[in-house]
N, C-alpha and C positions, 0 to 999 in steps of 0.2 A: 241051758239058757233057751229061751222061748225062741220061738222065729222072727218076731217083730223086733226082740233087742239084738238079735245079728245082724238085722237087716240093718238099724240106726248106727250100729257100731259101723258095718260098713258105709255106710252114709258117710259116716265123720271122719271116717280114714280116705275116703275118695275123697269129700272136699278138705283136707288138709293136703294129701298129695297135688289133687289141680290147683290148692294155692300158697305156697309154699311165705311168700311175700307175706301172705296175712298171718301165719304163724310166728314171720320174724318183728311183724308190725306189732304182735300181741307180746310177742317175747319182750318188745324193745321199749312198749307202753307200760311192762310191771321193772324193767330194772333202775335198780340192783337190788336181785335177790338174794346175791351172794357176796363174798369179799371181792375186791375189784385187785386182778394184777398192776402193780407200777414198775415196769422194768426202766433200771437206769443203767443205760450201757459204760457207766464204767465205775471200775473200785470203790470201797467206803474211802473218806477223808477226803476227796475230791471236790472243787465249786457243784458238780451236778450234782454228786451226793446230797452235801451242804444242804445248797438249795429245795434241791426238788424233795428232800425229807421235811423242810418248813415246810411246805406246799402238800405235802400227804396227809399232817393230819388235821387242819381244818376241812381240807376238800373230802376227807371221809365222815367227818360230822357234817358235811353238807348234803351229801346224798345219802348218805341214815345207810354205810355199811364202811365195814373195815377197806382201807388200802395196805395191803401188803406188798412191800416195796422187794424187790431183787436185783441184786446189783450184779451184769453182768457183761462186766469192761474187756476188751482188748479190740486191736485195727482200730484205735481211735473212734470207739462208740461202734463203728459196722457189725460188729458181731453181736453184740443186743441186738441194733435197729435189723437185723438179719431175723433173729427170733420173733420179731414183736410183727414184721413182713410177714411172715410164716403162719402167724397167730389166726386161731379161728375171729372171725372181727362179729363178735356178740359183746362188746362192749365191755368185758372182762378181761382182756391185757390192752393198758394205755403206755406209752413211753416218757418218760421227761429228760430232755437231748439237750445236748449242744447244738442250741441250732444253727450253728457256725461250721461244730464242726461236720453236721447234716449237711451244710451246703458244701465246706472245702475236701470232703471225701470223695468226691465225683471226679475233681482232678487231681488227686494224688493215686488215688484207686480207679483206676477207669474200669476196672472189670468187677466193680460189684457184684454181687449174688441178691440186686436188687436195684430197684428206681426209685429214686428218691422221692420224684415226687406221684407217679401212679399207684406205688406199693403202700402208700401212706395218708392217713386223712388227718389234716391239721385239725386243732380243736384251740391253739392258741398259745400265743406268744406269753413269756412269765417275767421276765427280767433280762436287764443287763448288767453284766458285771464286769469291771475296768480290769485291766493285768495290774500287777506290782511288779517291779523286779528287783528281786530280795537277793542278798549274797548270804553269806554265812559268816558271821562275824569274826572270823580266823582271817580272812583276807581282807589286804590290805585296801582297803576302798573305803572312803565314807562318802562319795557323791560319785554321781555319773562322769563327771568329766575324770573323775581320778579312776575309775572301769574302764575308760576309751583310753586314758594316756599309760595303763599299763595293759591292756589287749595289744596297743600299736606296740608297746615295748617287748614283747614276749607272744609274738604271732602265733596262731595256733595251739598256743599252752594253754588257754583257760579254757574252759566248758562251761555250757548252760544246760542246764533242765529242761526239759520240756511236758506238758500232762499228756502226749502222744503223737506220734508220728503223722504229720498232716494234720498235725491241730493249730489254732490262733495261735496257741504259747510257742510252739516252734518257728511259726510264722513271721510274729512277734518279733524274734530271737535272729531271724535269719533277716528283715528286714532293717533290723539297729545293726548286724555286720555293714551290710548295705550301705546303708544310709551315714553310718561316722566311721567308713573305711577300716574296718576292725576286722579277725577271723576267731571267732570262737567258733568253738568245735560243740556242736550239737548233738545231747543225749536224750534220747523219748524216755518216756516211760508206759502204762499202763493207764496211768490217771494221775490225775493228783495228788493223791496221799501217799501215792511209794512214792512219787518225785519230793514231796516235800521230808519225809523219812530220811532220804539221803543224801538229800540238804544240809538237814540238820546234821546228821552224822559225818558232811564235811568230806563226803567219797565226791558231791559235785559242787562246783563255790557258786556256781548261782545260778537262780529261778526266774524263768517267767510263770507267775503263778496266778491263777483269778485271787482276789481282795481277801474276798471270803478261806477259801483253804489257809490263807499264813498268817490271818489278820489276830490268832490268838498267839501263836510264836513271836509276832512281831509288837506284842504287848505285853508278851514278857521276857524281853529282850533278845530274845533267842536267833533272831534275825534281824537284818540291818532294810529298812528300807533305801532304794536310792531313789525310787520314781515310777509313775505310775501313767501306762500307755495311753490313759484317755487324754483327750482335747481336755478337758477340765479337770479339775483336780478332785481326790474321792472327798465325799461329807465325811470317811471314816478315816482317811489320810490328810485331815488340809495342813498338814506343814511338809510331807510331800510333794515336790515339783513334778509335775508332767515332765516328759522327755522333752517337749520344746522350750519349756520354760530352765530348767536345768544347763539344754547343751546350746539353746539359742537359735534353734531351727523350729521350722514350721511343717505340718503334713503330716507328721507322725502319731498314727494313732492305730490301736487294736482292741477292743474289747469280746467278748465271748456273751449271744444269746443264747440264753433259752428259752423253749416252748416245750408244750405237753401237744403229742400224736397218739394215731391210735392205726390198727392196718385198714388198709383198704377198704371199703366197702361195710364197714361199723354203719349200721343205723342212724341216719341221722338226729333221728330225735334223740339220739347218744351224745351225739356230738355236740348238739345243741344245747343240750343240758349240762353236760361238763362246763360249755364253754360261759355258760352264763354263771354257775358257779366262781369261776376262778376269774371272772371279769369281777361279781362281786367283790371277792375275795382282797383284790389288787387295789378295790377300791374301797377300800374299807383301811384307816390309818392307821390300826394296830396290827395290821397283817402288814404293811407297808413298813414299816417303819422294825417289826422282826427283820424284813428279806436285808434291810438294812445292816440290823446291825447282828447281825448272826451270818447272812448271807453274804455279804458285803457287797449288794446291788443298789446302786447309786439310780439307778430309775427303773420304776416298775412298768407292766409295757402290757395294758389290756387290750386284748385286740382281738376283732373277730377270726374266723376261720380263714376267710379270702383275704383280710388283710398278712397274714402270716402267709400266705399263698405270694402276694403279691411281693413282702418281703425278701421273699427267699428268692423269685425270680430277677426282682431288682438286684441284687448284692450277688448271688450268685457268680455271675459275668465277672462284676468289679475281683473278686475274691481269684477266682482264675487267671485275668490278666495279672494280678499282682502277683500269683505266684511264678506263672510265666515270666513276667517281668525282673524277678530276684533268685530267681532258678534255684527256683528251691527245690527242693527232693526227698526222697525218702530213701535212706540209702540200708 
């Protein structure tokens, strides 16, 4: 090699090393040049699953490459959102969470292996999805009031499901003890789909479960609905009572968000491109109207990055006083 093309070769290595920012600026102006990571921290058959797989493959024909989805569940989403913390942040591993149960792992887990909100760059809120609370049609229940007048008659005999330890649906669970003076005995699971597995197979008599996870069992008979934790009643449920409408009380409500993250420090022109896609996406009524009725998300929820920021700082608080409040645990 001549003299002149060593000298340029070193030329181009000295300025790539004093500017490190412009290399990631160039990186971050051509991607995706490859398939993009989706890690969803917990099992197939789960509401996040569900969900956040409608949501993979339009947003991968949106930005012209494959999303390949990895589902990996357990500590209630932590141990994905651990991995995705971890991750190099070139815009090639993003997360789609519970962003509920993002916010309630803080106080059940105080010793994370991570912070929730510096280790993470929001890119946007996806949906919300209502609880159901389905029994297993072996037991004797066919409304909520007839589950509260045989929990009071047989204290501590029943059990509930839950999709993981410190999540909405245990929350959910431990709150209805609470609130109509009852003790069911609370079982986590991994996610949703083994909760709802052994449901069905009648080892637990009943779920709190997101819409979506039960809403094909419970259309073919396979589970009983009694009622459903939103303030409103679901578009995919409406002969379903809410819990207030059902036992006649006011205040009771749970549902489970989600949003799509990405680790810390991802390029923003990353982030602002995802987020504009899946802003589209939400707003667009055949994408809507899937999260629906596949996803069983009664409201779609486009939102920029700081508003998902501001979200999670608003509820946050609320979500730990109320656990503080019904002493809840993770035992």
């Amino acid at each position: 090699m001549q003299r002149p093309q060593l000298a340029a070769l070193a030329l181009v290595s000295m300025l790539a090393a004093a500017s490190p920012d412009a290399a990631v600026a160039q990186s971050a102006a051509a991607w995706p040049t490859k398939p993009v990571r989706m890690v969803i921290p917990w099992p197939p058959g789960g509401g996040a699953d569900i969900v956040g797989r409608i949501l993979a493959e339009p947003l991968a024909q949106a930005i012209g490459q494959a999303i390949v989805v990895e589902n990996r569940g357990g500590s209630n989403g932590a141990i994905g959102a651990e991995a995705v913390a971890r991750a190099v942040p070139d815009g090639y591993t993003i997360m789609f969470q519970s962003i509920t149960s993002q916010m309630l792992n803080p106080t059940f887990f105080p010793k994370l292996p991570f912070d929730t909100f510096a280790d993470f760059a929001p890119i946007g809120l996806v949906a919300e999805v209502p609880l159901v609370i389905v029994v297993n049609p072996a037991l004797p229940v066919k409304s909520l009031a007839d589950l509260v007048a045989l929990a009071k008659k047989k204290p501590g005999s029943l059990s509930f499901a839950s999709f993981g330890a410190g999540s909405i649906s245990q929350l959910a669970g431990e709150l209805f003890n609470r609130q109509f003076g009852v003790k069911m005995l609370h079982i986590p699971y991994k996610g949703g789909g083994p909760a709802l597995i052994d449901v069905l197979g009648g080892h637990v008599p009943i779920y709190f479960s997101g819409v979506g996870t039960s809403l094909p069992q419970l259309r073919a008979g396979k589970l009983r609905a009694l009622g459903v934790t939103s303030a409103a009643r679901s578009r995919l449920l409406p002969d379903v009572p809410t819990v207030d409408e059902a036992l006649g009380t006011r205040g009771y409500e749970a549902a489970v968000m989600f949003g799509l993250l990405a680790p810390a420090r991802t390029p923003q022109e990353i982030i602002t491109r995802l987020n504009t896609e899946v802003v589209r996406l939400l707003n667009t009524p055949e994408f809507a109207a899937r999260l629906l009725n596949q996803g069983g998300s009664d409201r779609a929820t486009a939102t920029s990055p700081q508003e998902m920021i501001d979200y999670m700082k608003t509820n946050m608080p609320r979500w730990a006083a109320l656990v503080k409040e019904i002493g809840a645990r993770i035992d």
